[in-house]
N, C-alpha and C positions, 0 to 999 in steps of 0.2 A: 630345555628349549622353551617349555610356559613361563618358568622364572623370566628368562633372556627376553623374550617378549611381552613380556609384560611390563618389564622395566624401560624396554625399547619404546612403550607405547606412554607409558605416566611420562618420560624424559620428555617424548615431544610434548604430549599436553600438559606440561610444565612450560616447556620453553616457548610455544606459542602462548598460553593463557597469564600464566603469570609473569616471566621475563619478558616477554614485550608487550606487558599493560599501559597503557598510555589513555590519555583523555582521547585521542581519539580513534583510540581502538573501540572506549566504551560509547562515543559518538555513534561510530559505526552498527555497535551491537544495537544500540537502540533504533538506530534508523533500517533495521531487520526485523527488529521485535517489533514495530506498525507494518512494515508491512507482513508481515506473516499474519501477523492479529489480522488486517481485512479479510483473509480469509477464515477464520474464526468469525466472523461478523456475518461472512456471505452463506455460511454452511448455519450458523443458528436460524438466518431470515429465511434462507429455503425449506430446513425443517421446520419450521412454524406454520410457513404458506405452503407445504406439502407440494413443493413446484420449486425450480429454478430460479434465484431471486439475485439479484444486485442492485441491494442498498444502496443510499446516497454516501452511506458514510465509509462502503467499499472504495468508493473513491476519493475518497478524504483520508482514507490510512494510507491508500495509494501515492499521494500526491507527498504528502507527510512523510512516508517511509522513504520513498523514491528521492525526496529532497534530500533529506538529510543522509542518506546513502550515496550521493551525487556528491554532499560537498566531502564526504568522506574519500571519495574515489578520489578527487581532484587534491585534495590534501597528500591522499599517500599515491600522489599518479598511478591509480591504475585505468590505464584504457581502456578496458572491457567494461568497468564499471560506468565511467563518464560516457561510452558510446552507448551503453545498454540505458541506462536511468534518463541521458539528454530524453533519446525518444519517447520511453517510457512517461516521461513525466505531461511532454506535447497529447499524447494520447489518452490520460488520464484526466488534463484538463480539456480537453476537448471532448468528453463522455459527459462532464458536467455541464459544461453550456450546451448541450444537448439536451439534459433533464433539465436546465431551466428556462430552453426554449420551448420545450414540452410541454409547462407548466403552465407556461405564459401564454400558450396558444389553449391549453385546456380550460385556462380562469378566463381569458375573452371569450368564447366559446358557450362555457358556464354562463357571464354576465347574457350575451347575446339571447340567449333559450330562454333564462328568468326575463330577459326586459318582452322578448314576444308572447312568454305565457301571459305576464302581465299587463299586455297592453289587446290581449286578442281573448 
């Protein structure tokens, strides 16, 4: 029975990884492998800052991985993926023009406080 299943088990991951290798199955693997790494990114910056953190560049593997998993879906039609990534991707860049609305209100903010310490 452990022989029988074990053979049951190399046969598929045979016939999924090797007989249907194709460019863009390896497309696909790499547009997983970013996004998986943002979280690899998000767990390094929170153990450093001993607190809950999301990087800019969580959302730049985000955006990254998401795309290139997106045109993967649409390549091999699958629906779940092209329905889950469209939004996914809407929300990932709308996280960034958040942070660099943030930024932009923080540097005028910044200039305004120097030009009043400076002028008072």
């Amino acid at each position: 029975m452990l022989i029988t299943l074990s053979r049951d088990i190399g046969g598929y991951l045979y016939e999924v990884f090797i007989e249907k290798f194709s460019v863009w199955l390896a497309l696909g693997l790499l547009g997983q492998a970013l996004f998986s790494a943002r979280f690899l990114v998000q767990w390094i910056a929170s153990e450093r800052a001993g607190r809950s953190v999301v990087p800019v560049a969580f959302w730049f593997f985000s955006i990254g991985g998401g795309f290139i998993t997106l045109i993967y879906g649409i390549v091999q039609r699958e629906p779940v993926i092209i329905l889950g990534q469209s939004l996914s991707l809407f929300i990932y860049a709308r996280n960034l023009m958040l942070i660099v609305n943030e930024r932009r209100r923080r540097r005028l903010t910044d200039v305004a406080a120097k030009a009043t310490d400076a002028g008072g």
